[in-house]
C-alpha positions as CSV (number, residue, x, y, z in Angstrom):
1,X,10.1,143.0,96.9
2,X,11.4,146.9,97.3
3,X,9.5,149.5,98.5
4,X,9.4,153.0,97.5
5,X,8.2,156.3,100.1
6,X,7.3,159.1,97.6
7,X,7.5,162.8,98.1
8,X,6.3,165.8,96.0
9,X,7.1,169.4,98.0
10,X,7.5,173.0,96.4
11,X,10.6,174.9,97.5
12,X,11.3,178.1,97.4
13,X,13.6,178.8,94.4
14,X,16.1,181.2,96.2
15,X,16.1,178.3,99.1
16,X,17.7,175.3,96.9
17,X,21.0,175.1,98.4
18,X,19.8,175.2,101.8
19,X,17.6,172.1,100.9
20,X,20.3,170.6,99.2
21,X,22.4,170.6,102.4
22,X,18.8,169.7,104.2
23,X,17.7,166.9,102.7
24,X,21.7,165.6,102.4
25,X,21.8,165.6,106.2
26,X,18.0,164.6,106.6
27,X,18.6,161.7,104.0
28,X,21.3,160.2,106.0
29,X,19.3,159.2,108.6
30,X,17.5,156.8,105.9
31,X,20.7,155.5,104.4
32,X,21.6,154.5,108.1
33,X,17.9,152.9,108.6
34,X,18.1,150.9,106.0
35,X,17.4,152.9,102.6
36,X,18.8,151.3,99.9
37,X,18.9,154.6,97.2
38,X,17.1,158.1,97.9
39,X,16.9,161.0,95.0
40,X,15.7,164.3,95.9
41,X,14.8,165.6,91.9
42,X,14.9,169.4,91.3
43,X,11.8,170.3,88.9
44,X,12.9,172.1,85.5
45,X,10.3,170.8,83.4
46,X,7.0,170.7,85.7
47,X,4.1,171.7,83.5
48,X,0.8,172.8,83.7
49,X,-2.1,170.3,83.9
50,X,-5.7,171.0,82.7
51,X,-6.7,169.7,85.6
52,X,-4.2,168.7,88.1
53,X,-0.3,168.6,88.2
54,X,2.2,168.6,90.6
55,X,2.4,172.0,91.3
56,X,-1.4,172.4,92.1
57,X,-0.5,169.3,94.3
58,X,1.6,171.1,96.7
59,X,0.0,174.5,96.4
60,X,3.4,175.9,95.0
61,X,3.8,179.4,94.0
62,X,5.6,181.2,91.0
63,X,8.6,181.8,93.3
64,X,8.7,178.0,94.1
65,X,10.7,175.0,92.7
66,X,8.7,171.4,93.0
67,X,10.6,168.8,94.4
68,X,9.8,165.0,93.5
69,X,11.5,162.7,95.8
70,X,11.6,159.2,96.4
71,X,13.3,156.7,99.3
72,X,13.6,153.1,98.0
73,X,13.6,150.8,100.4
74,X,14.4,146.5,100.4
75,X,11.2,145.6,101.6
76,X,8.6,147.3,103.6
77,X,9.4,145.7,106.6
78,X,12.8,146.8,106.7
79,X,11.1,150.4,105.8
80,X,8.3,149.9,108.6
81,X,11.3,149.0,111.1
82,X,13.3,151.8,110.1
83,X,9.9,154.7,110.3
84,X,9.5,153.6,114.5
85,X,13.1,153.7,114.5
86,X,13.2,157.3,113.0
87,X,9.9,158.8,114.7
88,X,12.2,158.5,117.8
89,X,15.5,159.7,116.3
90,X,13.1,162.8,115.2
91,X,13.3,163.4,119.4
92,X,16.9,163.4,119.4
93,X,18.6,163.2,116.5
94,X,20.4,167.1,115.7
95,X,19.7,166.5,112.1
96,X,15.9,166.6,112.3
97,X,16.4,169.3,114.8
98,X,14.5,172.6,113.4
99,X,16.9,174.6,115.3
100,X,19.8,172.5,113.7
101,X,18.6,172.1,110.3
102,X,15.8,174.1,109.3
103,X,13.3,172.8,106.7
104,X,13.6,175.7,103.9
105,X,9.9,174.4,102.5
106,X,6.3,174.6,103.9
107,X,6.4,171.1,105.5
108,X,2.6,171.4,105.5
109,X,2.3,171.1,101.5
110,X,4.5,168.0,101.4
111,X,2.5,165.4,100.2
112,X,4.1,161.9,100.7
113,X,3.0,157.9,101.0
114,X,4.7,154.6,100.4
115,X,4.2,152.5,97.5
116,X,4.8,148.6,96.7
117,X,6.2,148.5,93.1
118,X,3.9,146.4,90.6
119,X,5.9,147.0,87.4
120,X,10.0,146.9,87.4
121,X,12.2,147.1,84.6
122,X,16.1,147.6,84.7
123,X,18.5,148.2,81.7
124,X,20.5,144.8,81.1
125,X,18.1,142.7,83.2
């Protein structure tokens, strides 16, 4: 059964090509681990809740973009084998490197968490 780490952050809007080239090199490190598919999805139609919504979720402001991301995963021991694998890569690795490759967001109003899927459908299946 996949598995599926989720990831809502607000951006600054000026910064999106920086986090484009960010979260291509950050991303790789994944891929390598074992991530089947990641998509890092610009907001452009994020609305206003009554009471909640993603932007109150991540505290962005007016001059910020939210960014829904997910990392899909085989199963999640592959994805458990490939976190201890990357929490020591984050030591080493130049690509996590905040001298290397900056994070152009507030890392502190990322909120993330892994999910096990309970409903899948796919076109043609």
């Amino acid at each position: 059964m996949p598995y599926v780490d989720g990831f809502v952050i607000a951006v600054p809007t000026a910064n999106k090509q920086q986090f484009i080239a960010h979260a291509s090199r950050f991303d790789a490190l994944f891929i390598e681990q074992g991530a089947t598919r990641i998509l890092e999805c610009w907001g452009d139609d994020v609305k206003a809740g009554q009471w909640t919504d993603f932007r109150r979720a991540v505290q962005a402001t007016e001059d910020e973009t939210v960014v829904f991301a997910w990392v899909e995963w085989p199963d999640k021991p592959t994805r458990d084998e490939a976190m201890a694998r990357l929490d020591e890569l984050m030591k080493t690795d130049p690509r996590v490197d905040p001298a290397e490759n900056p994070m152009p967001f507030d890392g502190k109003r990322m909120i993330f968490g892994g999910f096990e899927p309970v409903v899948v459908l796919e076109q043609g299946a």
